[in-house]
N, C-alpha and C positions, 0 to 999 in steps of 0.2 A: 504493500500500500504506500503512494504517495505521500510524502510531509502535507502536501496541499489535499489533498482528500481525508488524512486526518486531522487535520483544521477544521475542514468543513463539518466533519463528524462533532467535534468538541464547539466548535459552535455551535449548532444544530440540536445540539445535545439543551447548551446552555439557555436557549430561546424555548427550546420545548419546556425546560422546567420551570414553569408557571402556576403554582397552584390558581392563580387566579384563572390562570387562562382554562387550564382542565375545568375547574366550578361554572366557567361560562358556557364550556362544552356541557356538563352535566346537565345545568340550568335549560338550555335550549331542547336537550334531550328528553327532560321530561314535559316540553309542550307539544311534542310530536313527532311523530316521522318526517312529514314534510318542510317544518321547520330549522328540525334537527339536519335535515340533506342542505335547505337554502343556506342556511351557516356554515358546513362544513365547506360547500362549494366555494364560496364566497372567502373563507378562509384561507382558504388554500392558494387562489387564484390571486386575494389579494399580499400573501407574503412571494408567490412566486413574480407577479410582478414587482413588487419592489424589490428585490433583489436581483431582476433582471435588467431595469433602471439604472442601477446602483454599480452592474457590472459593465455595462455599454457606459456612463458616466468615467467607470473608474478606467476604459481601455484610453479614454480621449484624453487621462494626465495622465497614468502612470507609463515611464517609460518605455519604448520597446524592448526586448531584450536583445534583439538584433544590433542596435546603433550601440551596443556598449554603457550602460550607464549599471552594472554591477557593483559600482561603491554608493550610488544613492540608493538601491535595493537592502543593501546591506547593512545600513544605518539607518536606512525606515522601519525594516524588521526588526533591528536590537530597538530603538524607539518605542516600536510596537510593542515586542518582547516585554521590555521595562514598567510600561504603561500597564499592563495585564497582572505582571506580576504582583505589580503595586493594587492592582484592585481586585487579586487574588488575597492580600491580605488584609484591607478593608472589610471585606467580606465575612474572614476568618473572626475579626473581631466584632463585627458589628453583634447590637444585641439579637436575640430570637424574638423576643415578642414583638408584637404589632398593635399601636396604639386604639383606642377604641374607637374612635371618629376614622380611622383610615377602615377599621373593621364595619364599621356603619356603613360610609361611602359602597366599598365591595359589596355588601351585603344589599344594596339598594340597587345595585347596578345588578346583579344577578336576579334581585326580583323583578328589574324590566326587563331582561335578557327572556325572562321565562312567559309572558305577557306579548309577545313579540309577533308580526305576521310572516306570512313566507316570504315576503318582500322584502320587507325588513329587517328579516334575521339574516337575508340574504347580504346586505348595504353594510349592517353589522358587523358578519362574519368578515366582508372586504375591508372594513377598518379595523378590525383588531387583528387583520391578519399582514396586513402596513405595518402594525402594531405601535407602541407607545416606543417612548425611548429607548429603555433598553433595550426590545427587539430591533428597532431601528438602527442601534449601535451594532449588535449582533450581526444583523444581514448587510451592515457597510461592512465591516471585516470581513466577514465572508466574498463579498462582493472585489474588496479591495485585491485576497489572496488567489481569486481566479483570474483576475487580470493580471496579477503579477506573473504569475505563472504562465501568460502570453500564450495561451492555448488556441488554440483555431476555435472555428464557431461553432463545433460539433460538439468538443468537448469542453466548450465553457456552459454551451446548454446542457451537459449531462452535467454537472458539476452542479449547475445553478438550480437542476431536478432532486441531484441528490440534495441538498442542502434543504433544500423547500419541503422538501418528504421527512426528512429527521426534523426541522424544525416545527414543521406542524403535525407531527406522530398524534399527541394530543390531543390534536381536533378531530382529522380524519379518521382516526384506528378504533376508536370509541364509537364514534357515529357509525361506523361502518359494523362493528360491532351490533350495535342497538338496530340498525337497519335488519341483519341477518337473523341475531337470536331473541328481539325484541325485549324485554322487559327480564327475561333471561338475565343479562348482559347485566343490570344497571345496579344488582346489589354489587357484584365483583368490581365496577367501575367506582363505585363510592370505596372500596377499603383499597382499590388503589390511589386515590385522592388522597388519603389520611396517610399512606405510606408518602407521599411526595410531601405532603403537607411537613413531615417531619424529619426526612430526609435531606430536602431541599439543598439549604446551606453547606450541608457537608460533600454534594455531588459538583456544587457550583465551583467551590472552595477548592478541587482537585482538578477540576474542569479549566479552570482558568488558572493552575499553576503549571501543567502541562501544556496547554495552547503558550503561555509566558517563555520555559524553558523549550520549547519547537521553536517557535520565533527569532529567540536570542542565539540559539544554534546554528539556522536557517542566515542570519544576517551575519556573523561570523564567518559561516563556510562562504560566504559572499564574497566576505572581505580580504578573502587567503591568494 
């Protein structure tokens, strides 16, 4: 496996663990079948777009690799590298719990999620699948690391499929889920929610000091 396709995995990975975003998948889930597909679709379509964006954006600055510019590669990835690590260990320390007006807000947003038409679960699922910040930050580094890697247009579109598929695993694999074994599904979907719920921090925490140490390696072997 590729440095660059294990990136995409460890970001991919990072953007899908969302307890919020899983509860919104759940929340949709229990308004229906048909709302639960308009969301997931919409999900999907809207993180694979932006990441598509984001990798056409990132071929028109970042260098080619053809003209030679391997010491600016190489001190953007240590950069990069440093950056991560650093918010590898923010992470570590930051506290676990979650204030009660932030738990209110989610908790309000999930009972409109569930209230919601096909339509609109549809416009929905295309804005949280843009996503907020940090997935937004997620799908630029991703975005960033396929163009670096100067791949042709075949395999910057597998690349930008694989990543879109790890990072919305959450949305689509549930729904798809709940579509096939119906109501089956949704008690084992709630006790994997409470495992992410409490796992969360310690997967992110490792997630982004390995994305950190690939990086700082990647930009060194650059620099040799």
């Amino acid at each position: 496996m590729s440095s660059v396709n294990l990136q995409l995995i460890l970001y991919g990975l990072l953007a899908m663990l969302s307890p919020l975003g899983f509860a919104a998948t759940l929340a949709v889930i229990e308004s229906g079948r048909f709302k639960a597909l308009g969301f997931g679709i919409g999900f999907v379509a809207g993180q694979l777009l932006a990441c598509a964006l984001l990798v056409m954006a990132g071929a028109a600055v970042i260098p080619d690799r053809e003209t030679g510019h391997e010491t600016f590669r190489g001190l953007l990835a240590i950069g990069l590298g440093v950056a991560v690590l650093s918010l590898a260990l923010s992470v570590r320390r930051r506290p676990e719990s979650t204030t009660p007006r932030s738990s209110e807000r989610s908790q309000a947003v999930l009972e409109r999620l569930g209230r919601l038409r096909v339509g609109t679960a549809l416009v929905a699922g295309l804005l949280l699948g843009i996503g907020g910040p940090k997935r937004l930050v997620l799908t630029a580094l991703a975005a960033a690391s396929i163009s670096a890697s100067s791949a042709d247009a075949s395999r910057a579109t597998v690349s930008v499929v694989l990543y879109t598929a790890i990072a919305t695993l959450l949305a689509w694999a549930p729904i798809l889920a709940f579509e096939v074994f119906g109501d089956r599904a949704v008690s084992s979907l709630g006790s994997a929610q409470k495992w992410l719920s409490r796992h969360q921090r310690t997967a992110t925490y490792y997630s982004l000091l390995l994305i950190g140490v690939l990086a700082i390696a990647e930009g060194v072997a650059g620099l040799l």
